[in-house]
DRENDO-1510 file (C-alpha; in Angstrom, 1 decimal, always signed):
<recs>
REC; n; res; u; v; w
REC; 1; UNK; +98.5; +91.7; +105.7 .
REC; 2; UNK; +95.5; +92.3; +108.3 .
REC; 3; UNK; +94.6; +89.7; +110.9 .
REC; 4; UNK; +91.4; +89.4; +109.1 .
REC; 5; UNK; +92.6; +86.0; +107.2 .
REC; 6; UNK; +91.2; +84.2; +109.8 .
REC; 7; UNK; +87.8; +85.3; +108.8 .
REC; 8; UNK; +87.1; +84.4; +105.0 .
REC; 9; UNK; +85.3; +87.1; +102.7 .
REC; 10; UNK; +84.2; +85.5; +99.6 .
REC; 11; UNK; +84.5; +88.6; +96.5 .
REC; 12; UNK; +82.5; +87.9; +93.9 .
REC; 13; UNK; +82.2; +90.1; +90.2 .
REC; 14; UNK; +79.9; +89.4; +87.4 .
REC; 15; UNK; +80.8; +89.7; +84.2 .
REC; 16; UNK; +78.2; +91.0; +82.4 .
REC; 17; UNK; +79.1; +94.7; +83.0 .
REC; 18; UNK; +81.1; +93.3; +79.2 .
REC; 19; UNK; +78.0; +92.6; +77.3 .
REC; 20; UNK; +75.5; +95.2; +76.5 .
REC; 21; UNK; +71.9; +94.8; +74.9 .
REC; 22; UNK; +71.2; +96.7; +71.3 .
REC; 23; UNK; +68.1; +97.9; +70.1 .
REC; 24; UNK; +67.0; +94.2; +69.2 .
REC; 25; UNK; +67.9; +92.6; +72.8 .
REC; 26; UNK; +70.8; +91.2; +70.9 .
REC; 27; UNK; +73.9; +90.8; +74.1 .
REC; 28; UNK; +76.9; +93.1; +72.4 .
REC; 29; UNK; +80.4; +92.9; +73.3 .
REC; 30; UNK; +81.8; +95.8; +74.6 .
REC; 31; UNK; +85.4; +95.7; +73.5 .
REC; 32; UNK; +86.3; +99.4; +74.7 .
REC; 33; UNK; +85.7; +98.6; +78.5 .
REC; 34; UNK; +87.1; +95.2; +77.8 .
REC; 35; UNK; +90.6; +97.1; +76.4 .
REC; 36; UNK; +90.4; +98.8; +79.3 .
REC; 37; UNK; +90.4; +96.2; +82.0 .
REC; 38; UNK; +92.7; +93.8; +79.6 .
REC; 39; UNK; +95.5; +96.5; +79.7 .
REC; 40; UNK; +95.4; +97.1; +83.5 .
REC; 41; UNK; +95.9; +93.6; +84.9 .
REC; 42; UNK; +99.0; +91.3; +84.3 .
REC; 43; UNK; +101.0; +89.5; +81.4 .
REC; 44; UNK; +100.3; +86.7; +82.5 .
REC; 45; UNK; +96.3; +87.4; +82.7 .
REC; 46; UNK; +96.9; +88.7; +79.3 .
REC; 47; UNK; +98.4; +86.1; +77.7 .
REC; 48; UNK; +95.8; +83.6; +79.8 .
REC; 49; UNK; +93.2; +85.8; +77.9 .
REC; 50; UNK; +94.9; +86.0; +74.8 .
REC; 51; UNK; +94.8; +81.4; +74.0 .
REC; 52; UNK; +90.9; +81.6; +75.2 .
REC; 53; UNK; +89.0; +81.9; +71.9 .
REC; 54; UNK; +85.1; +82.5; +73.5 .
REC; 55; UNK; +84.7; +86.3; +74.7 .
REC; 56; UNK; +82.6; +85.2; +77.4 .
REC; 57; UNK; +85.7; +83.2; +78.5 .
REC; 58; UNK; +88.1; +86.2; +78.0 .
REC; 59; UNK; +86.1; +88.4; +80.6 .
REC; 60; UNK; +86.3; +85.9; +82.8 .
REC; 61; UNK; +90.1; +85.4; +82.6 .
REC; 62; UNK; +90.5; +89.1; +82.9 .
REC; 63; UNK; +87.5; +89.6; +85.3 .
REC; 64; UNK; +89.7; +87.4; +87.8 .
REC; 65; UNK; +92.7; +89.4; +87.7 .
REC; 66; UNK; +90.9; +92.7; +89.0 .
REC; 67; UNK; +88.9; +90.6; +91.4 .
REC; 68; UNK; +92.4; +89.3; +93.5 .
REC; 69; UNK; +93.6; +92.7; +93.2 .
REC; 70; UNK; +90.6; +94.1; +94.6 .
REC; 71; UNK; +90.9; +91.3; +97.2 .
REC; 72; UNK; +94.0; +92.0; +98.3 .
REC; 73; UNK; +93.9; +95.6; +98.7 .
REC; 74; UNK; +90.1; +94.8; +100.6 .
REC; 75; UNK; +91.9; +92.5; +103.1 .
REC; 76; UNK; +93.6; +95.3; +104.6 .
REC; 77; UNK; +90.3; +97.0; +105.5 .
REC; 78; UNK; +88.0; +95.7; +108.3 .
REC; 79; UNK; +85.9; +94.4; +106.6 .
REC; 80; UNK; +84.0; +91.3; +107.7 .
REC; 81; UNK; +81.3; +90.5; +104.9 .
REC; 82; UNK; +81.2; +87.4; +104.7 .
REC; 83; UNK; +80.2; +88.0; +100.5 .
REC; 84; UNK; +81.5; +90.9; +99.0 .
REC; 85; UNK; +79.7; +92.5; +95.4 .
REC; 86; UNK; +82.6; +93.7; +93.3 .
REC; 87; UNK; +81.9; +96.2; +90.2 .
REC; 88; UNK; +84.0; +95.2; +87.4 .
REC; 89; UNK; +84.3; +99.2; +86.9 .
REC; 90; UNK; +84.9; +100.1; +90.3 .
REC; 91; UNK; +87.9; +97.5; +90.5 .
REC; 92; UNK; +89.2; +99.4; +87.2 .
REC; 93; UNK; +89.3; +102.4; +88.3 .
REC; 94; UNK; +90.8; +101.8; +91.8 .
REC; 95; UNK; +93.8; +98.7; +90.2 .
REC; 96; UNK; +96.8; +99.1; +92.2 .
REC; 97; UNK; +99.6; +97.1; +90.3 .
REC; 98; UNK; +101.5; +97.4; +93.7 .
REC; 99; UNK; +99.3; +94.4; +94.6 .
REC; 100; UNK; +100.1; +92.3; +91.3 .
REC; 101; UNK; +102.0; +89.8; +93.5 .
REC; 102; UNK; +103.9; +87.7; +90.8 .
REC; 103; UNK; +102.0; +84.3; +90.3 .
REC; 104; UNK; +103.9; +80.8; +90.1 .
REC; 105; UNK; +101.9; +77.4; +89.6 .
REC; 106; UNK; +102.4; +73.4; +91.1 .
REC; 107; UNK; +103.0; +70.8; +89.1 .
REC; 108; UNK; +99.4; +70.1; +89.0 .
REC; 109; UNK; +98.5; +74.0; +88.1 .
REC; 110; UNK; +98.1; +75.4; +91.7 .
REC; 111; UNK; +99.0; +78.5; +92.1 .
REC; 112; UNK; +100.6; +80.5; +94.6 .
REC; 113; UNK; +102.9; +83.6; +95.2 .
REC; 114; UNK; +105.8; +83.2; +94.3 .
REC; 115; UNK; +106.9; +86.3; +97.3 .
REC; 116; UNK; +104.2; +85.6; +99.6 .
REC; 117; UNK; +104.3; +81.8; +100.6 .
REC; 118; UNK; +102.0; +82.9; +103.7 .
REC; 119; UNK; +99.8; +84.1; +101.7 .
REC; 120; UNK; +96.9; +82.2; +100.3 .
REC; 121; UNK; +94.4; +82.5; +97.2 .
REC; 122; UNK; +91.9; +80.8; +95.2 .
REC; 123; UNK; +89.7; +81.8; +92.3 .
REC; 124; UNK; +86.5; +80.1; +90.9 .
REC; 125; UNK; +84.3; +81.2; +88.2 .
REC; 126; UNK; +80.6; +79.5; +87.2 .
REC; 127; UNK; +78.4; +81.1; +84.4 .
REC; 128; UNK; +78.9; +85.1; +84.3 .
REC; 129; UNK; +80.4; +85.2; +87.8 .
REC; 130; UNK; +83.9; +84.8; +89.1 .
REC; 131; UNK; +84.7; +84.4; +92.8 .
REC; 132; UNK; +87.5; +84.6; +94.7 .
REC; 133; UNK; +89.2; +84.2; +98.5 .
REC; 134; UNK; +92.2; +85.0; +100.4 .
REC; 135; UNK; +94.0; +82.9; +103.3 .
REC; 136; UNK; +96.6; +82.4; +105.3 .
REC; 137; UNK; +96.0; +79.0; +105.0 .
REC; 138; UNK; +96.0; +76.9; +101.8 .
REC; 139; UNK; +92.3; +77.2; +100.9 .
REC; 140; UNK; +90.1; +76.2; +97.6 .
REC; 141; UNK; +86.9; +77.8; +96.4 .
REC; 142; UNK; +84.3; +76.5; +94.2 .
REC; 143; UNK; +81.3; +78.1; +92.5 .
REC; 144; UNK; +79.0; +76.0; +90.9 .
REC; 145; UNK; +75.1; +76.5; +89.0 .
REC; 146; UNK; +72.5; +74.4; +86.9 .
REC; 147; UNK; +73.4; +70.9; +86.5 .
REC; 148; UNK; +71.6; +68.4; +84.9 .
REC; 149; UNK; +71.3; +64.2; +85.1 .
REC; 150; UNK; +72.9; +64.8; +89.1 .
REC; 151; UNK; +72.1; +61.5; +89.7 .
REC; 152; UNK; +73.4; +59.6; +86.7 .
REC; 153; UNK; +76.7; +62.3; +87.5 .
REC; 154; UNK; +76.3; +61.1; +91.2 .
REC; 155; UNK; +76.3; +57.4; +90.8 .
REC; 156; UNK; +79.4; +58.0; +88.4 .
REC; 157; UNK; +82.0; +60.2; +90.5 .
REC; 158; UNK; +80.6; +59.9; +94.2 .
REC; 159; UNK; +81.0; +56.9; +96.7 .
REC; 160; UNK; +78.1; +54.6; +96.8 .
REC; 161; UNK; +76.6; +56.5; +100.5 .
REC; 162; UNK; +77.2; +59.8; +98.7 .
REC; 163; UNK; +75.3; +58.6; +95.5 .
REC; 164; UNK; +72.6; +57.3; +97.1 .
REC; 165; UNK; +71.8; +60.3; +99.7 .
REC; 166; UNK; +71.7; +62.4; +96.6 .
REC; 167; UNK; +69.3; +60.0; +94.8 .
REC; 168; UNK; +67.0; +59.2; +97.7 .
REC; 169; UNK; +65.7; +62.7; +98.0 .
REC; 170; UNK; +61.9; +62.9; +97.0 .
REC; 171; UNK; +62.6; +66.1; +94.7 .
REC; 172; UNK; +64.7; +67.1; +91.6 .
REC; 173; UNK; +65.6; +70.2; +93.2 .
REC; 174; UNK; +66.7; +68.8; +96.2 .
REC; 175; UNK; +68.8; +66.2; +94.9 .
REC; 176; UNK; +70.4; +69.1; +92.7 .
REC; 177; UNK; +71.1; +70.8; +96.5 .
REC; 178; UNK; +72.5; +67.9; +97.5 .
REC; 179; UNK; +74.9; +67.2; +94.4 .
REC; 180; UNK; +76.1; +70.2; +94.4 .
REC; 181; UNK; +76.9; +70.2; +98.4 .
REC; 182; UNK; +79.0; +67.5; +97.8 .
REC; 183; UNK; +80.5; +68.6; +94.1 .
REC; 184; UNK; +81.6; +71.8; +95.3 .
REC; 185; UNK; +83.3; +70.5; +98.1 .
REC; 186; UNK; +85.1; +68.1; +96.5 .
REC; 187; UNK; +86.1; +70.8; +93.8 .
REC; 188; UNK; +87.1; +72.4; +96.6 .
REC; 189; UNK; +88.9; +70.3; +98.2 .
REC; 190; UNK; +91.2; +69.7; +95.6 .
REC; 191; UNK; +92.2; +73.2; +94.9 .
REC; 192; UNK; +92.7; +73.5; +98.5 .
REC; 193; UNK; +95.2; +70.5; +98.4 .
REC; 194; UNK; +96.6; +70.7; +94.6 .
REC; 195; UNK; +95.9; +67.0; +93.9 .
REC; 196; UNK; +93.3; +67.8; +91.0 .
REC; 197; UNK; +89.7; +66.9; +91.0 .
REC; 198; UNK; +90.2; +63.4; +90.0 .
REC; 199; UNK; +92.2; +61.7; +93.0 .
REC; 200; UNK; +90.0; +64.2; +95.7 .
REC; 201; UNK; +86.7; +62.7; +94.1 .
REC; 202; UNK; +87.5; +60.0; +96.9 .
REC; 203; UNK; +87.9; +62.1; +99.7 .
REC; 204; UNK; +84.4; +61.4; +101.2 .
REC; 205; UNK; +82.7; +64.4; +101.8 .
REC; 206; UNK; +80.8; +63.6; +105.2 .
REC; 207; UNK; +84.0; +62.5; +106.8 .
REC; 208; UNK; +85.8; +65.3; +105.0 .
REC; 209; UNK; +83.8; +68.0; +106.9 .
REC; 210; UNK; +84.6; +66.8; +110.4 .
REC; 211; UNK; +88.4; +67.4; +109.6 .
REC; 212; UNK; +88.1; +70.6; +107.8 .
REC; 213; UNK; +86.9; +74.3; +108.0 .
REC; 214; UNK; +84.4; +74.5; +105.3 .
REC; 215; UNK; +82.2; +77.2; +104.3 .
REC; 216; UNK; +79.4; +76.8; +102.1 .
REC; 217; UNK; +76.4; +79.8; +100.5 .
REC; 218; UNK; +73.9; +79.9; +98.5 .
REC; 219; UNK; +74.0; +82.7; +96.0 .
REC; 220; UNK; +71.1; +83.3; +93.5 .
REC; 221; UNK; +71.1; +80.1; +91.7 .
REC; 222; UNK; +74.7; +79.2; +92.9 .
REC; 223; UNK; +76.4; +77.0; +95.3 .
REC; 224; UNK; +79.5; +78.2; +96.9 .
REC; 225; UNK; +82.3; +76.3; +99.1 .
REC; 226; UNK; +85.2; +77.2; +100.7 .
REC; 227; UNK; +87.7; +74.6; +101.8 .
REC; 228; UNK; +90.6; +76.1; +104.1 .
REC; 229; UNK; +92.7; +73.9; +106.5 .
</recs>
């Protein structure tokens, strides 16, 4: 695997390649492309798929499996985007089951390769997009959109400092900013570490950032963070 771990590329697919309009603007399923990319990507993506009962949560499911393979056959090419567009067609065509690295999961779900040890992944999904990284450190990537009530949410799950910096701000679309900062970190966080978002809810996210590499985007209407040691 290339040196390029050290520098994080975020891949990111949307979903809604599976859903086409019909003459009414009605959204359709389109269950031929979805056979297609179902029967390319592992058993165990399959069978992930197979319990979800939603389609919109099925493409998702499958949508990650041909993101991380994409990912892992990109991290072998200089490439140094820091956010990378992946076509849910494009990823089809160009599977390479060489890089279906077989999958094992922590007691609390984590997953990791079971071969590859060194090798370090994460996968997020939020609305109709699904985003992964790669390290070769243990990392943890969140994706997060619209929320609403942050500040009731806030007062609930964040520290009493963290509550109120997210309350004090003078607009509704500021304090959303600001909840979701600290959300997604400590979503995270806990994917980074395996310890589930209920015990790293404590970890206190403006001492947290001094003692971590963190990355954090914008995209569209998202908020993306990557946690790596």
């Amino acid at each position: 695997m290339a040196a390029k771990l050290n520098k994080i590329t975020i891949y990111i697919t949307s979903t809604e390649v599976f859903f086409n309009r019909d003459a009414d603007g009605n959204s359709v399923f389109d269950e031929k492309l979805y056979k297609k990319a179902y029967n390319i990507v592992t058993e165990g993506r399959r069978c992930k798929a197979d319990k979800l009962r939603f389609n919109e949560d099925k493409c998702r499911c499958i949508a990650a499996g041909l993101l991380l393979n994409y990912a892992l056959r990109q991290e072998k090419v200089d490439n140094h985007s820091e956010i990378v567009m992946v076509d849910i067609i494009k990823a089809c065509d160009g599977y390479d089951k060489s890089y279906d690295y077989k999958i094992k999961y922590q007691k609390k779900g984590k997953p990791y390769f079971k071969d590859y040890k060194e090798l370090n992944f994460n996968i997020t999904h939020s609305g109709k997009y699904v985003a992964c990284a790669i390290s070769d450190k243990p990392i943890g990537i969140d994706m997060e959109g619209n929320r609403k009530d942050v500040c009731s949410v806030a007062r609930r799950f964040f520290n009493k400092d963290e509550a109120e910096w997210v309350c004090i701000a003078e607009s509704e679309s500021e304090q959303k900013e600001r909840f979701l900062k600290i959300w997604t970190f400590k979503e995270a966080y806990s994917k980074m570490t395996g310890d589930g978002i209920a015990l790293c809810l404590k970890q206190p996210y403006f001492q947290g950032l001094k003692n971590l590499n963190v990355i954090e985007k914008s995209f569209e209407e998202y908020r993306i963070c990557v946690v790596k040691k």
